[in-house]
C-alpha positions in Angstrom: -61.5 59.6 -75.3 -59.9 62.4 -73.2 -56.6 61.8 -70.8 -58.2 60.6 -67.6 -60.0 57.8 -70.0 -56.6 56.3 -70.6 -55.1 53.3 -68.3 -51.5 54.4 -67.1 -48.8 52.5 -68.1 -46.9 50.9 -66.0 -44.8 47.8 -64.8 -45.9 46.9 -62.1 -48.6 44.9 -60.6 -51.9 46.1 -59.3 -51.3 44.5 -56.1 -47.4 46.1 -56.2 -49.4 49.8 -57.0 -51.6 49.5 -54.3 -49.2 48.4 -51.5 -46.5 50.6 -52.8 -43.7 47.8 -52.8 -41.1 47.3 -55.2 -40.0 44.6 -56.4 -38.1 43.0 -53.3 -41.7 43.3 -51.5 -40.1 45.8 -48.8 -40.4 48.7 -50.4 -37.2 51.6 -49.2 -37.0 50.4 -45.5 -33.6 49.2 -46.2 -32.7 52.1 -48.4 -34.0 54.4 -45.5 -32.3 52.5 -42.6 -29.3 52.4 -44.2 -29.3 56.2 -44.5 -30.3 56.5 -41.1 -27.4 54.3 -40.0 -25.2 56.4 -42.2 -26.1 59.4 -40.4 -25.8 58.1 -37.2 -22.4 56.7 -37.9 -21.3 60.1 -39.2 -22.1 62.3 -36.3 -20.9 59.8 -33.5 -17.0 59.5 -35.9 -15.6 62.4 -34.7 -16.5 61.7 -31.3 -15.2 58.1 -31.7 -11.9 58.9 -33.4 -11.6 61.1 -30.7 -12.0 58.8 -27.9 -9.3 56.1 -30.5 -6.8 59.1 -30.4 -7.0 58.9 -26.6 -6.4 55.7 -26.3 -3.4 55.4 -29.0 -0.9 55.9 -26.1 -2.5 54.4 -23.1 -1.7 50.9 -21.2 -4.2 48.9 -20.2 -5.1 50.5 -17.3 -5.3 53.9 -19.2 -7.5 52.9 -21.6 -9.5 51.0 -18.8 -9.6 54.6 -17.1 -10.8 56.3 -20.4 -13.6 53.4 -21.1 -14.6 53.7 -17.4 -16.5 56.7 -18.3 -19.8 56.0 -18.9 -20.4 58.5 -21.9 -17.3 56.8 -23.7 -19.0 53.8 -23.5 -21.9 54.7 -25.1 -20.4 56.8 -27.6 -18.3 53.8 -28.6 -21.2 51.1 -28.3 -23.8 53.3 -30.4 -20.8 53.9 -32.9 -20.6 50.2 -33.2 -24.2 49.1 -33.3 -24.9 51.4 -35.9 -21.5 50.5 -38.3 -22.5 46.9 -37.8 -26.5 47.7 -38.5 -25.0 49.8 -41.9 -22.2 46.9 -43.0 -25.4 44.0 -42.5 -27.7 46.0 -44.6 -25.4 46.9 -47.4 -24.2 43.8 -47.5 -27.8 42.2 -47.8 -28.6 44.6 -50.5 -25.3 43.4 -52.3 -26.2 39.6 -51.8 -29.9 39.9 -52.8 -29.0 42.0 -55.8 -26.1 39.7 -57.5 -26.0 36.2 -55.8 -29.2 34.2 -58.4 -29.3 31.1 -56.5 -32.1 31.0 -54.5 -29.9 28.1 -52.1 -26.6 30.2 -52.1 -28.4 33.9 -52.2 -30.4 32.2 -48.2 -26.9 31.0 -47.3 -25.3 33.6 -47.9 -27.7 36.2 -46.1 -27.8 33.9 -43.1 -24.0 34.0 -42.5 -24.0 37.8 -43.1 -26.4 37.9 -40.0 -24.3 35.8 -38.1 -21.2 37.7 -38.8 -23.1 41.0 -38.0 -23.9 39.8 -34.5 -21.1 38.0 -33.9 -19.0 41.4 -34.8 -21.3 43.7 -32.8 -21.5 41.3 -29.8 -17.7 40.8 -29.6 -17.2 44.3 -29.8 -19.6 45.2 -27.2 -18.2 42.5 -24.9 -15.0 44.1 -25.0 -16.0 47.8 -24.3 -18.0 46.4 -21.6 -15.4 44.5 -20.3 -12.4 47.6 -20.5 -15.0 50.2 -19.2 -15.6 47.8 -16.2 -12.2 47.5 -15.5 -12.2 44.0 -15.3 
């Protein structure tokens, strides 16, 4: 009996070897969209915390002004969707990983997905509203 005779070993299923999944049945989409996200959020910070340092000593109607620009706005509102994309997936991962109840662990991921849109809505109302000058 010569090498290529010989099963591998290995733990996983034949079904999980042959669609390539892991064990959460996603495989590394998370684990690749949350390094995309982390990415994204890193090369659109220093343009961010540049456009926060403008605004530290503005009024209202300054920082209306400095929002008004259109690539300020999107600067800020990619920033934002992606930090809130990054803080729901990492936060899924933690749930999944450490909450055991099946009831609490859907709970749980349900209200992070709330909180994730309610953040990146909120947010995005109020740069839309300050860069309309409203």
């Amino acid at each position: 009996m010569n090498a290529s005779d010989t099963p591998k070993r290995s733990m996983r299923t034949p079904l999980g070897r042959v669609r390539n999944l892991g064990a959460a049945h996603s495989g590394t989409s998370d684990f690749w969209r949350q390094r995309i996200t982390a990415v994204a959020m890193t090369l659109l910070m220093i343009p961010a915390l540049v456009i926060v340092m403008m605004l530290l000593r503005s009024n209202h109607a300054g920082a209306a002004q400095i929002l008004g620009s259109l690539p300020i706005a999107v600067v800020l509102l990619l920033f934002i969707f992606a930090s809130t994309w990054h803080m729901k997936i990492g936060m899924q991962v933690v749930i999944e990983d450490y909450v055991h109840n099946e009831k609490l662990k859907l709970t749980a991921i349900m209200l992070n997905n709330f909180f994730s849109i309610a953040v990146a809505l909120a947010s995005t109302y109020a740069i839309l509203k300050l860069s309309s000058g409203v």
